[in-house]
Backbone as XML, in Angstrom:
<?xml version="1.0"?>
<chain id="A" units="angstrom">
  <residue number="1" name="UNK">
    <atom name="N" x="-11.021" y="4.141" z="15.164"/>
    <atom name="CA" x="-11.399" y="3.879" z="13.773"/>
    <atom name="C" x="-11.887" y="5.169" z="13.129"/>
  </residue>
  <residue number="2" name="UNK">
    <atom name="N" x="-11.267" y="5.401" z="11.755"/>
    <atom name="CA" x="-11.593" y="6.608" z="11.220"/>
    <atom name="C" x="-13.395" y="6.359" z="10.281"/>
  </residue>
  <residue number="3" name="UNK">
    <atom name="N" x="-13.698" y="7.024" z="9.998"/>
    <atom name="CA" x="-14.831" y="6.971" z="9.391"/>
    <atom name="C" x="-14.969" y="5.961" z="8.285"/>
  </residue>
  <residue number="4" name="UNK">
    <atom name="N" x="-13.910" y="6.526" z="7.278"/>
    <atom name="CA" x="-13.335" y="5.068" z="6.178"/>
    <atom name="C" x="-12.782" y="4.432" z="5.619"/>
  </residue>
  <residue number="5" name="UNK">
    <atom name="N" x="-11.302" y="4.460" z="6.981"/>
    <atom name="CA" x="-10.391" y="3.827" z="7.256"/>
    <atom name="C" x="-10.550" y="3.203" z="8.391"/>
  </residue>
  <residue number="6" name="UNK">
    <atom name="N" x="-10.615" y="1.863" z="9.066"/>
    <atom name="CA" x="-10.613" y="1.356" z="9.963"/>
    <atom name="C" x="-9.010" y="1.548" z="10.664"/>
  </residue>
  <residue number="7" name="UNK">
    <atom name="N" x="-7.931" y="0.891" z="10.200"/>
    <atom name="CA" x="-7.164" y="0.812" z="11.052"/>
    <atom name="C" x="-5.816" y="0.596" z="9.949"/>
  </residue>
  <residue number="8" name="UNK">
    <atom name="N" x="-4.585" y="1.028" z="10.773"/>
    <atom name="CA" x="-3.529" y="1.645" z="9.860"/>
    <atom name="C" x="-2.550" y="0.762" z="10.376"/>
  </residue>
  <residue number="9" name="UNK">
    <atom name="N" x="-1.879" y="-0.512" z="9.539"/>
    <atom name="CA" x="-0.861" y="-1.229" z="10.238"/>
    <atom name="C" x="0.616" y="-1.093" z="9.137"/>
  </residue>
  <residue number="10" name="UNK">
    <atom name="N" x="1.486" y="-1.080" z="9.769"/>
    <atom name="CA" x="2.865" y="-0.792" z="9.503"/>
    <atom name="C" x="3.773" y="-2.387" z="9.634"/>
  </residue>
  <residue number="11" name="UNK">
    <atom name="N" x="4.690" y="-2.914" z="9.062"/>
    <atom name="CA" x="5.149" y="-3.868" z="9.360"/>
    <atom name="C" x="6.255" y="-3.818" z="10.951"/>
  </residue>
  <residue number="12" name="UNK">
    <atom name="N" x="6.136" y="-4.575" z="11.776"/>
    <atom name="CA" x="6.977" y="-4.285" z="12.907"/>
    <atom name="C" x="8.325" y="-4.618" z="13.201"/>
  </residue>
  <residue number="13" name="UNK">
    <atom name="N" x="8.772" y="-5.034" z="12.388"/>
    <atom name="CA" x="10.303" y="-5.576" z="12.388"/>
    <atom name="C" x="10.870" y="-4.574" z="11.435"/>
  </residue>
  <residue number="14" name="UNK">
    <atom name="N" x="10.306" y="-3.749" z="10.748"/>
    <atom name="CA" x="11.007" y="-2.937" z="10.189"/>
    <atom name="C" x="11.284" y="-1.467" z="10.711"/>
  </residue>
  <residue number="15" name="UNK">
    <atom name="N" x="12.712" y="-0.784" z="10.196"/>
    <atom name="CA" x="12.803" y="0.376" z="11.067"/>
    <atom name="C" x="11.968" y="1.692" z="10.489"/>
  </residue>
  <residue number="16" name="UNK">
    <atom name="N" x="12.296" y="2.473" z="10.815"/>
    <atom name="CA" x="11.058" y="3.864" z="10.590"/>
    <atom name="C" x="9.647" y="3.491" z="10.840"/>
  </residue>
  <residue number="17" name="UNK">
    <atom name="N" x="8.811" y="2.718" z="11.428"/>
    <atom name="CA" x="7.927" y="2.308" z="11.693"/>
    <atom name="C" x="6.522" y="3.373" z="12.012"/>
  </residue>
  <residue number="18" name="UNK">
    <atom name="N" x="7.164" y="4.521" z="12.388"/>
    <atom name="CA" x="6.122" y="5.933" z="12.447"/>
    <atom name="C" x="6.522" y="6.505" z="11.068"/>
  </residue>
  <residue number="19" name="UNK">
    <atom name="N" x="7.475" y="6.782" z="10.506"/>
    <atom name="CA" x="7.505" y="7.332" z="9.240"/>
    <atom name="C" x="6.837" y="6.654" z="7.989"/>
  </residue>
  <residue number="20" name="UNK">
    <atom name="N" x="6.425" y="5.316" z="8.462"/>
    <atom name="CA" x="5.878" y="4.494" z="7.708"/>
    <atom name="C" x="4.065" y="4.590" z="8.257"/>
  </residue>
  <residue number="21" name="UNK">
    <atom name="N" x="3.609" y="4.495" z="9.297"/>
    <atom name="CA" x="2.320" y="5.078" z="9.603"/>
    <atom name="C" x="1.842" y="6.234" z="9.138"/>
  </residue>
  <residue number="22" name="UNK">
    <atom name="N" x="2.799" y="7.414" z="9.258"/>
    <atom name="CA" x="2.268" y="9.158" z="9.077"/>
    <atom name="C" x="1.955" y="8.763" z="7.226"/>
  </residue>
  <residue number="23" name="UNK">
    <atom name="N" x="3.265" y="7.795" z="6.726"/>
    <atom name="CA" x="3.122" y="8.010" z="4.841"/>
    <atom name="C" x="1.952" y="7.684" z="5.158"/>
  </residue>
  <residue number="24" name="UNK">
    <atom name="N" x="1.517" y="6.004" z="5.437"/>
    <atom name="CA" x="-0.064" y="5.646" z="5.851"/>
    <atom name="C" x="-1.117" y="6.524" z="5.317"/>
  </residue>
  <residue number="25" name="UNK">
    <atom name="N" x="-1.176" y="7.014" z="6.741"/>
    <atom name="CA" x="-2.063" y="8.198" z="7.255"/>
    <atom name="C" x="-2.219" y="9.050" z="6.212"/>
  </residue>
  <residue number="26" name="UNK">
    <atom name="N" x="-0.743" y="9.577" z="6.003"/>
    <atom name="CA" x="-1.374" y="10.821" z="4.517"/>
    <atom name="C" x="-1.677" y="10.637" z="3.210"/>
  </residue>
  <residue number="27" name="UNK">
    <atom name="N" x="-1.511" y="9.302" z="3.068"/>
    <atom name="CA" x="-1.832" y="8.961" z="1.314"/>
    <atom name="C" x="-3.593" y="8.395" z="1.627"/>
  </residue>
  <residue number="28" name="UNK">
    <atom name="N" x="-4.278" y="7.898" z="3.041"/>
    <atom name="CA" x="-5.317" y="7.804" z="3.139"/>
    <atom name="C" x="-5.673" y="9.111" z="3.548"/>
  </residue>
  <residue number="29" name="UNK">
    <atom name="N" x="-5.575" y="10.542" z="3.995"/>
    <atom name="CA" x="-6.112" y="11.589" z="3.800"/>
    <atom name="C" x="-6.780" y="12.242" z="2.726"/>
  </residue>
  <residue number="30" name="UNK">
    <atom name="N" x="-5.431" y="11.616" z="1.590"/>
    <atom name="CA" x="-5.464" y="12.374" z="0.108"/>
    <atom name="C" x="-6.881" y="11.449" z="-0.178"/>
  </residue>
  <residue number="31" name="UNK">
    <atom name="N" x="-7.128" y="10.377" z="-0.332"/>
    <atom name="CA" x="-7.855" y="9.588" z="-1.187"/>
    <atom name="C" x="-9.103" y="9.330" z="-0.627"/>
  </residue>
  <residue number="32" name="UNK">
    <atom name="N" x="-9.537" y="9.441" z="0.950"/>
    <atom name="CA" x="-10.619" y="9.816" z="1.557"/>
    <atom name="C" x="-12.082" y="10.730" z="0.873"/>
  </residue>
  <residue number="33" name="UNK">
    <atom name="N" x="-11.595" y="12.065" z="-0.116"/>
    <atom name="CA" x="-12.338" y="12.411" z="-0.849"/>
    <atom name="C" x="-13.382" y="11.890" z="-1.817"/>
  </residue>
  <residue number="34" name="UNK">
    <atom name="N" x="-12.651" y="11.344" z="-2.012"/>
    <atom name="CA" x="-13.232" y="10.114" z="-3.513"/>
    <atom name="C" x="-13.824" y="8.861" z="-2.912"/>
  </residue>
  <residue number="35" name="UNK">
    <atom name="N" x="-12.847" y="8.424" z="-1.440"/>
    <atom name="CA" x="-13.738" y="7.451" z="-1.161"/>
    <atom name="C" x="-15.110" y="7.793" z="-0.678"/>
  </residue>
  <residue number="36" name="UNK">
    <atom name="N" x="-15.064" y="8.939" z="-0.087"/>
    <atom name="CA" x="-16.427" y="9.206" z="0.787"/>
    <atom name="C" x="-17.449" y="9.609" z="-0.554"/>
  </residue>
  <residue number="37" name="UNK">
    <atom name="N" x="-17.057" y="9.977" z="-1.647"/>
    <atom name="CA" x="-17.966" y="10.276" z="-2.541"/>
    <atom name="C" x="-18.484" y="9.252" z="-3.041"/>
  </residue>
  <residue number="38" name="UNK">
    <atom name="N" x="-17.961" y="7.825" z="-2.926"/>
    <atom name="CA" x="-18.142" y="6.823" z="-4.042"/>
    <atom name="C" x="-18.764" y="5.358" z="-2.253"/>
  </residue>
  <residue number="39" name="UNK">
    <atom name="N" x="-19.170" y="5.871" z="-1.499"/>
    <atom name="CA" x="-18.861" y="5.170" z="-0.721"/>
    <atom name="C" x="-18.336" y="3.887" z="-0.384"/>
  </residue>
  <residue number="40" name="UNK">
    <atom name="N" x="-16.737" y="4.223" z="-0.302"/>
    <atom name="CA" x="-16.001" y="2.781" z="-0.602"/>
    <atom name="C" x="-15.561" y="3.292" z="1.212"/>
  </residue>
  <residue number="41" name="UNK">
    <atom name="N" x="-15.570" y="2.066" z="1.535"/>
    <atom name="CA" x="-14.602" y="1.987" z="3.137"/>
    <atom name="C" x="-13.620" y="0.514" z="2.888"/>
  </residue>
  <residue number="42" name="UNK">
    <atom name="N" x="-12.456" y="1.014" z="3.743"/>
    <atom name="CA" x="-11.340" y="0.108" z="4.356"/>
    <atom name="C" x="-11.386" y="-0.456" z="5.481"/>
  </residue>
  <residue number="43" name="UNK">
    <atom name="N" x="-10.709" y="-1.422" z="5.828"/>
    <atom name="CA" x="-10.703" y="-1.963" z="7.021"/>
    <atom name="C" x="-9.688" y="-1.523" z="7.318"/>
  </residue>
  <residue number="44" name="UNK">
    <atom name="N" x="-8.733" y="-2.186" z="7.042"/>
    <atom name="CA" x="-7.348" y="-2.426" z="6.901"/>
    <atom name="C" x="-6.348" y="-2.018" z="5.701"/>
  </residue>
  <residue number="45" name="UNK">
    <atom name="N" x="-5.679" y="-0.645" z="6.304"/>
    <atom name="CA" x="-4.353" y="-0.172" z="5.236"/>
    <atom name="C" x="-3.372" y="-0.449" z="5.562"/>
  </residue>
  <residue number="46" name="UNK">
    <atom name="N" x="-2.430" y="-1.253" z="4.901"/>
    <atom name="CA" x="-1.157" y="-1.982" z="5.462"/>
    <atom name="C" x="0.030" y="-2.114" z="4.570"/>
  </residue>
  <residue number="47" name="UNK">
    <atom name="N" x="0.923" y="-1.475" z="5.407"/>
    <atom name="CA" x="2.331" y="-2.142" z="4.597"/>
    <atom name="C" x="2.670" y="-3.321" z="4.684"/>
  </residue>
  <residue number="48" name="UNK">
    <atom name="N" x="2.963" y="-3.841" z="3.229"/>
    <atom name="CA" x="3.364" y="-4.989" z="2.787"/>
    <atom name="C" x="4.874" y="-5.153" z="2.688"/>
  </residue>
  <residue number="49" name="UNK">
    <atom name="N" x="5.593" y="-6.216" z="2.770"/>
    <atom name="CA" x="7.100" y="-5.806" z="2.039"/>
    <atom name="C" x="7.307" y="-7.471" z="1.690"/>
  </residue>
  <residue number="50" name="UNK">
    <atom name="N" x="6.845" y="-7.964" z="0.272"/>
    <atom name="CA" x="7.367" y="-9.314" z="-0.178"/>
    <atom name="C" x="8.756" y="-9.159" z="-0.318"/>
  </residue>
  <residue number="51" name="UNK">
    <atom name="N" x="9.225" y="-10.754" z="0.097"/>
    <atom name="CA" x="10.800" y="-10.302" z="0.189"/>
    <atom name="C" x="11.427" y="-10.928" z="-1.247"/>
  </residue>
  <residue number="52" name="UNK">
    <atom name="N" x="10.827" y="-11.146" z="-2.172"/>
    <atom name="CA" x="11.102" y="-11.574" z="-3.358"/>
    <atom name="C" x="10.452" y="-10.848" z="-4.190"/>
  </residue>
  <residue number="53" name="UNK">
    <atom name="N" x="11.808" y="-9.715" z="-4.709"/>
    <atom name="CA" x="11.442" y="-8.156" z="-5.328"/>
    <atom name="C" x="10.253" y="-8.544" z="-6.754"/>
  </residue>
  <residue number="54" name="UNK">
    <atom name="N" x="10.243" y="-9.241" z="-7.242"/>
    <atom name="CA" x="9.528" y="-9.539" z="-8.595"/>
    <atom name="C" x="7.660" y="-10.327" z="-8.046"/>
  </residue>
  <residue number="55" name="UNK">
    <atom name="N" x="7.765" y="-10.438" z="-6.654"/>
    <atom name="CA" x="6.764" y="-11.196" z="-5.973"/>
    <atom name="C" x="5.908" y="-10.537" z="-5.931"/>
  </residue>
  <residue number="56" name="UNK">
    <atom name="N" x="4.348" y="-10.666" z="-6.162"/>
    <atom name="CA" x="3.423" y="-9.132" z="-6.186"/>
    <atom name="C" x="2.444" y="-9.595" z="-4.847"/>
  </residue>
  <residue number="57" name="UNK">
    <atom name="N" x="2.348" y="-10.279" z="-4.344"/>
    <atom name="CA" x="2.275" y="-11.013" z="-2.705"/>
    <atom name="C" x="1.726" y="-12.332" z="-2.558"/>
  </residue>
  <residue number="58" name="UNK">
    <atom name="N" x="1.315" y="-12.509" z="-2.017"/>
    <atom name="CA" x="0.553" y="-14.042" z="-1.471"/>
    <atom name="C" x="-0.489" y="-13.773" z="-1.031"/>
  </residue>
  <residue number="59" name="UNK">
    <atom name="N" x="-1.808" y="-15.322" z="-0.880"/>
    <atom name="CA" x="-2.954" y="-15.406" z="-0.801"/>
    <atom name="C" x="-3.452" y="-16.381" z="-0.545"/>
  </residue>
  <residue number="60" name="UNK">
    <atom name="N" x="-4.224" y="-16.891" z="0.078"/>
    <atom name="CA" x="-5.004" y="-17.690" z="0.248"/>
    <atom name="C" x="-6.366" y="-18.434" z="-1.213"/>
  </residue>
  <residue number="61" name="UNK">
    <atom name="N" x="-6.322" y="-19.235" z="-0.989"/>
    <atom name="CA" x="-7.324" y="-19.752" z="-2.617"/>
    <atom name="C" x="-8.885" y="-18.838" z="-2.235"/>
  </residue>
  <residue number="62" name="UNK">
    <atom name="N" x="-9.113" y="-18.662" z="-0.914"/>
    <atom name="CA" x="-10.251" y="-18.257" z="-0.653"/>
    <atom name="C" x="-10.060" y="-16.657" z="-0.852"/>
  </residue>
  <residue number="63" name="UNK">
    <atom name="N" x="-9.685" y="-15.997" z="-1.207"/>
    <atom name="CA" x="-9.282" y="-14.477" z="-0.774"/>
    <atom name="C" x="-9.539" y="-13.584" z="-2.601"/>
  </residue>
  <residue number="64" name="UNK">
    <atom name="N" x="-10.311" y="-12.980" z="-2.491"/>
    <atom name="CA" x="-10.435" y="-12.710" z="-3.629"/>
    <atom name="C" x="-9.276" y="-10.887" z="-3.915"/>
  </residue>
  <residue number="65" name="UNK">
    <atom name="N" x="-8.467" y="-11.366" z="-5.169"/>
    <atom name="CA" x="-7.513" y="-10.338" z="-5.026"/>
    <atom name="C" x="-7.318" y="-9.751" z="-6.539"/>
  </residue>
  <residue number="66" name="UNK">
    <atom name="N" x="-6.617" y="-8.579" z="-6.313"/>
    <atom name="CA" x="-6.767" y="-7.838" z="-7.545"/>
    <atom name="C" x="-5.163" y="-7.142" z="-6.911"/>
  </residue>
  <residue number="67" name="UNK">
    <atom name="N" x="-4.262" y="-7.514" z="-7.695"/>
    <atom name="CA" x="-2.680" y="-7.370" z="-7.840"/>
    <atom name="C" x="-2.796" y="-6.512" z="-9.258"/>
  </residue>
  <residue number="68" name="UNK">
    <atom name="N" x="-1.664" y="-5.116" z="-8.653"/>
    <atom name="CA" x="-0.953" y="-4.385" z="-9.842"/>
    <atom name="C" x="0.352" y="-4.023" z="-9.839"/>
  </residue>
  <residue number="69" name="UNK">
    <atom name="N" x="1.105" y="-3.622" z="-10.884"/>
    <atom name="CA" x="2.303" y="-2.911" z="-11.260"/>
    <atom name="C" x="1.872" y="-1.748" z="-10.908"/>
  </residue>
  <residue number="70" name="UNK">
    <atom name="N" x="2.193" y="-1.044" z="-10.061"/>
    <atom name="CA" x="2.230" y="0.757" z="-9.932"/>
    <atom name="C" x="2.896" y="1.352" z="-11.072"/>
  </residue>
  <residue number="71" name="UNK">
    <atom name="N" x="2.511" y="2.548" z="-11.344"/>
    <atom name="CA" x="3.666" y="3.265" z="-11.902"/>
    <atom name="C" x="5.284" y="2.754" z="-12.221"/>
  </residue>
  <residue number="72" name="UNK">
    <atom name="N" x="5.843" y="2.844" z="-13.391"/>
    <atom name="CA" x="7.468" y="2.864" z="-12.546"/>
    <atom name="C" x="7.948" y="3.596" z="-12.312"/>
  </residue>
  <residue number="73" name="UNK">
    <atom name="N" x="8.789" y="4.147" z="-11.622"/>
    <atom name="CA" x="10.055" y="4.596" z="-10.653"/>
    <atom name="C" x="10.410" y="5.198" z="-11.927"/>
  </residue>
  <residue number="74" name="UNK">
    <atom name="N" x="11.580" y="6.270" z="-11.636"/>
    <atom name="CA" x="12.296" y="7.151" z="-12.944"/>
    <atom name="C" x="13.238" y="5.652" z="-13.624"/>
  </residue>
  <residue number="75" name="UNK">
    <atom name="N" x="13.334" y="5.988" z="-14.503"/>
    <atom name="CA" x="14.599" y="5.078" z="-15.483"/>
    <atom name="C" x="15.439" y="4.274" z="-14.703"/>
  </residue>
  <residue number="76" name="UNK">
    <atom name="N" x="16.229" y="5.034" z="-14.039"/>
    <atom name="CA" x="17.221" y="4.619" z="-13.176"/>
    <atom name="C" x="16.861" y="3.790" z="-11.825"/>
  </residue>
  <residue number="77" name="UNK">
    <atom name="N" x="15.746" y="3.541" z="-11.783"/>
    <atom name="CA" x="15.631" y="2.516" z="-10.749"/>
    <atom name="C" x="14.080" y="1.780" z="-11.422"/>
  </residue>
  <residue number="78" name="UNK">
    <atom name="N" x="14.558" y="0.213" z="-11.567"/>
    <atom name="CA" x="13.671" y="-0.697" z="-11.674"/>
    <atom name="C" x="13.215" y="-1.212" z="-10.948"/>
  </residue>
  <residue number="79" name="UNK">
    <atom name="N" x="12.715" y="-0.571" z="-9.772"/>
    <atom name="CA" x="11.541" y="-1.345" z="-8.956"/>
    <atom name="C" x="10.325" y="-1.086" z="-9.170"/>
  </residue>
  <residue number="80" name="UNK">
    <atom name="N" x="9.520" y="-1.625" z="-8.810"/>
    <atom name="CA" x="8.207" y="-1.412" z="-9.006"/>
    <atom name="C" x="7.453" y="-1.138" z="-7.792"/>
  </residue>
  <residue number="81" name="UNK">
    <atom name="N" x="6.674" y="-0.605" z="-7.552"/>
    <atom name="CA" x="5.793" y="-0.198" z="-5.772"/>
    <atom name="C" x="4.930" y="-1.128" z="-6.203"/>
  </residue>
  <residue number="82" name="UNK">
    <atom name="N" x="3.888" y="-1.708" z="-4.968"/>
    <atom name="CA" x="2.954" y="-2.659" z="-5.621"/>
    <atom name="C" x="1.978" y="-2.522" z="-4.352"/>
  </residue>
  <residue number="83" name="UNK">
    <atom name="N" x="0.427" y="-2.827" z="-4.723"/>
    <atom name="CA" x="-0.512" y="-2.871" z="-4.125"/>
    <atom name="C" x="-1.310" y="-4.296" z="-3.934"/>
  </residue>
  <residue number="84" name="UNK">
    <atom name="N" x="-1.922" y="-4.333" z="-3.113"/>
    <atom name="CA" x="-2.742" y="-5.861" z="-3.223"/>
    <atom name="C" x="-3.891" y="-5.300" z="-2.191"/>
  </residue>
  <residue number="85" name="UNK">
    <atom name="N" x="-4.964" y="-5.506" z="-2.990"/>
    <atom name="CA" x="-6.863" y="-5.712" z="-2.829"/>
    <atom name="C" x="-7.523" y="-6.500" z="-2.047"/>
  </residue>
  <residue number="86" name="UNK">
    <atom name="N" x="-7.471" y="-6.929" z="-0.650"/>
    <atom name="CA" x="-8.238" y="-8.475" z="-0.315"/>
    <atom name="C" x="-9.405" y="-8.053" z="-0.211"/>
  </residue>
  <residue number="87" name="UNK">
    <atom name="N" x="-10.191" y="-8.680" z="-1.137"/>
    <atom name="CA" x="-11.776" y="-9.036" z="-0.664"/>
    <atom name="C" x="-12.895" y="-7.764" z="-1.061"/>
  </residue>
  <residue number="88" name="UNK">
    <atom name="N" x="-12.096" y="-7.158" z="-1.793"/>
    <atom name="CA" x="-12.529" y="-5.595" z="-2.819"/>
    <atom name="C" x="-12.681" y="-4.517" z="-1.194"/>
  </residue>
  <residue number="89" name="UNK">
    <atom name="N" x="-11.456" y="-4.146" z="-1.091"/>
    <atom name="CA" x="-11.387" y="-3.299" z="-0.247"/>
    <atom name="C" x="-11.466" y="-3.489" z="1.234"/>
  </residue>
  <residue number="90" name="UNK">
    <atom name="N" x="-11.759" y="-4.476" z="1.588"/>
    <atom name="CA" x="-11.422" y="-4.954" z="2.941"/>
    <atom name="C" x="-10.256" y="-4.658" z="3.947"/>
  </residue>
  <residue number="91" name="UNK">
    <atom name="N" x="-9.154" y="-5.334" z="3.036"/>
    <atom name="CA" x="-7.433" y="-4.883" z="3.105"/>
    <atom name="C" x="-7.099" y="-4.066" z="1.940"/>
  </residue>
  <residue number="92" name="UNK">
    <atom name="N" x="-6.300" y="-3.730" z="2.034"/>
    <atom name="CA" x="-5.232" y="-2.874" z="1.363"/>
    <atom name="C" x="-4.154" y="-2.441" z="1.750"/>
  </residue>
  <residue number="93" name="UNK">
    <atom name="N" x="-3.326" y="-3.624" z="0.877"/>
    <atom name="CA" x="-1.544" y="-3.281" z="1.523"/>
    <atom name="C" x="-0.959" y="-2.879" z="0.669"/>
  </residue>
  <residue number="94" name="UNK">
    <atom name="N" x="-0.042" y="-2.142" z="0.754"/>
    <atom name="CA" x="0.598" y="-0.990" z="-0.215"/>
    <atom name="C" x="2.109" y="-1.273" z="0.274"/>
  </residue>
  <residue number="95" name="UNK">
    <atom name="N" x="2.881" y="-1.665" z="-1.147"/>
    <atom name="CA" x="4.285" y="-1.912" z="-0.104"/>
    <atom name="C" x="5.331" y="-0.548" z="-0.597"/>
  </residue>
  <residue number="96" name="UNK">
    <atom name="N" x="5.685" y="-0.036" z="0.732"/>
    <atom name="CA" x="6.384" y="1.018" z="1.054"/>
    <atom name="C" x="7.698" y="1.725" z="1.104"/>
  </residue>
  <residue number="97" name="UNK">
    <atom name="N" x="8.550" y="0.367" z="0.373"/>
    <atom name="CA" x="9.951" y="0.183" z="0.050"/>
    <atom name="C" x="10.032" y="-0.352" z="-0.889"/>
  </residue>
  <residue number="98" name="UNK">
    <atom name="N" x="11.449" y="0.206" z="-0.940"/>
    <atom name="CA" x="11.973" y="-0.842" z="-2.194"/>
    <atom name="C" x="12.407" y="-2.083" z="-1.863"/>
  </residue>
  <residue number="99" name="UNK">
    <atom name="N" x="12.763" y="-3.224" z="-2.727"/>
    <atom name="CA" x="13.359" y="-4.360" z="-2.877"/>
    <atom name="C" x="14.875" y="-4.404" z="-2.139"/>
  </residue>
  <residue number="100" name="UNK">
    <atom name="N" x="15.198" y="-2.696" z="-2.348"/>
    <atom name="CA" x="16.735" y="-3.316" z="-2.188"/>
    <atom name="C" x="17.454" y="-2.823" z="-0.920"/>
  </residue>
  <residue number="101" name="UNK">
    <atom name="N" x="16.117" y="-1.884" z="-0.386"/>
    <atom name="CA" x="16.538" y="-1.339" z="0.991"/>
    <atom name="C" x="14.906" y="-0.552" z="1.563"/>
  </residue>
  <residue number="102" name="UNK">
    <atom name="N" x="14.984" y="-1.644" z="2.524"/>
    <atom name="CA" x="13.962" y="-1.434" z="3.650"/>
    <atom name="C" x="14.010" y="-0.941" z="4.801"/>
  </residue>
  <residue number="103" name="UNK">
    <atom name="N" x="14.814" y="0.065" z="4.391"/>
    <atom name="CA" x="15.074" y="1.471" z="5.435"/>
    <atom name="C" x="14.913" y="2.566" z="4.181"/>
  </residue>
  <residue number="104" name="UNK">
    <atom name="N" x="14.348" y="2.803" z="3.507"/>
    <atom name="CA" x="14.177" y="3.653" z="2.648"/>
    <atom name="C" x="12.330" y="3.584" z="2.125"/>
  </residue>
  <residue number="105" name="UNK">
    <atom name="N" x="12.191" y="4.615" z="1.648"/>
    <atom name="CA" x="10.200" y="4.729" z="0.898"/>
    <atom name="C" x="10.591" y="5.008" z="-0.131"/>
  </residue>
  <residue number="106" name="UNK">
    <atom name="N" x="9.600" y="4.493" z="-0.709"/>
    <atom name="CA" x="9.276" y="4.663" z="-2.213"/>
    <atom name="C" x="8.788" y="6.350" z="-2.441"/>
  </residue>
  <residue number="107" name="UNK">
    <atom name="N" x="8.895" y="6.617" z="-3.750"/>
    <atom name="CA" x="8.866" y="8.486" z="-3.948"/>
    <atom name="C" x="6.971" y="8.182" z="-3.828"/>
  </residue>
  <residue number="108" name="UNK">
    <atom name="N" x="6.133" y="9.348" z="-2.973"/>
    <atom name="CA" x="5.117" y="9.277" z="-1.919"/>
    <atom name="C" x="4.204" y="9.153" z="-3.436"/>
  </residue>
  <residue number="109" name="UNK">
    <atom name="N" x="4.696" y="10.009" z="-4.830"/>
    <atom name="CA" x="3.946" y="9.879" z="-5.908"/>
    <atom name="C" x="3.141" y="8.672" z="-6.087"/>
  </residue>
  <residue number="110" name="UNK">
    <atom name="N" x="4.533" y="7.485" z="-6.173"/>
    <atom name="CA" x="4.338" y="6.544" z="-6.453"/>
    <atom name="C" x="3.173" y="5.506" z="-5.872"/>
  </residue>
  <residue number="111" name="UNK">
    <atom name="N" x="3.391" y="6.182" z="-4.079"/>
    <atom name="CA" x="2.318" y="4.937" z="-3.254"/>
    <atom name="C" x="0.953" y="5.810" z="-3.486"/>
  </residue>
  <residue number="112" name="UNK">
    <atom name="N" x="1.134" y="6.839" z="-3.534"/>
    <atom name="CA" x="-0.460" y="7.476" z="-3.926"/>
    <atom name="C" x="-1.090" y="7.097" z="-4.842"/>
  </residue>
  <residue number="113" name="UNK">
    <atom name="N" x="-0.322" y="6.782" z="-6.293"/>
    <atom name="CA" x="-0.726" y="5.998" z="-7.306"/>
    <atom name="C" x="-1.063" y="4.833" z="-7.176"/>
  </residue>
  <residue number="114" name="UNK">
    <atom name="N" x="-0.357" y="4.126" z="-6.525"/>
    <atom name="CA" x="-0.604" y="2.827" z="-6.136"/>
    <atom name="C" x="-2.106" y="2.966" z="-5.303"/>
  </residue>
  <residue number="115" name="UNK">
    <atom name="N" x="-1.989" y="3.509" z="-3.840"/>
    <atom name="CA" x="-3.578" y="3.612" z="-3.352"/>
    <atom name="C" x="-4.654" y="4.060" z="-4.393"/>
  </residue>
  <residue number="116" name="UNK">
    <atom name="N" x="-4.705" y="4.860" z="-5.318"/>
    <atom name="CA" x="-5.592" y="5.410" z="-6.415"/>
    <atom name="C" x="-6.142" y="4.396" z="-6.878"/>
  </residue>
  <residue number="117" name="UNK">
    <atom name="N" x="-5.509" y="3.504" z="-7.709"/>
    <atom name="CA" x="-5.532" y="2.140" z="-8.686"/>
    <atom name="C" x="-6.352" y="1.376" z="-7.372"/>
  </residue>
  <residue number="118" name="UNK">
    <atom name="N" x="-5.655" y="1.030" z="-5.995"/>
    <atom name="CA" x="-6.129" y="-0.081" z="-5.371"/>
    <atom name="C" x="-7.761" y="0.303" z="-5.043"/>
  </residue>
</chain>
C-alpha cells in the first residue's frame, strides 16, 4: 500500500493488463501532489470498462457517487473517458478504453483529466 493510494486494480479479462496498471500507476504519481497537500487518500484506483458506451457505470442505492463526462476526445472520435467516485474517494475507477476497442487507451491527457475532476 502506497501512502495515498491503497491499491491499483486493472480489469482481468482484458488484454494489456500491465499497460493498463503502469497508465494506473502514472496518472496516480502525477496527482499524488495535490492529494498529499489537500489530504485526500484512495483506497482503491480501478479500471472500469461499462460495456454500454453511453453507460457512466452502476451502483448500489447505498453507495454515494459522483459520475462525470471527461473532457472530449478530438472531433473525430465521440467517446467520452469517464470516471466514477464511490463513497468520496474511497474507489476510484477511471475507464481506460474506448467503447469501441478494448485493446486500445484512451489519449493519457484525457484519463489524467478524468483523475483531476474525480
Amino acid at each position: 500500500m502506497t501512502d495515498l493510494i491503497g491499491e491499483f486494480n486493472v480489469l482481468k479479462k482484458m488484454d494489456r493488463q500491465d499497460e493498463a496498471t503502469a497508465l494506473l500507476r502514472k496518472i496516480a504519481s502525477q496527482v499524488k501532489p495535490i492529494m498529499k497537500k489537500r489530504g485526500w487518500k484512495v483506497t482503491i484506483l480501478q479500471e472500469f470498462f461499462p460495456t454500454n458506451p453511453t453507460l457512466l457505470g452502476m451502483c448500489t442505492p447505498s453507495q454515494t457517487l459522483t459520475l462525470r463526462h471527461a473532457d472530449l476526445l478530438p472531433s473525430n472520435d465521440h467517446s467520452i473517458s469517464l470516471g466514477l467516485n464511490v463513497n468520496h474517494g474511497y474507489k476510484i475507477c477511471i475507464r481506460l478504453r474506448p467503447h469501441y476497442d478494448s485493446k486500445m487507451f484512451l489519449p493519457y491527457e484525457s484519463l489524467l483529466g478524468t483523475m483531476l475532476h474525480e
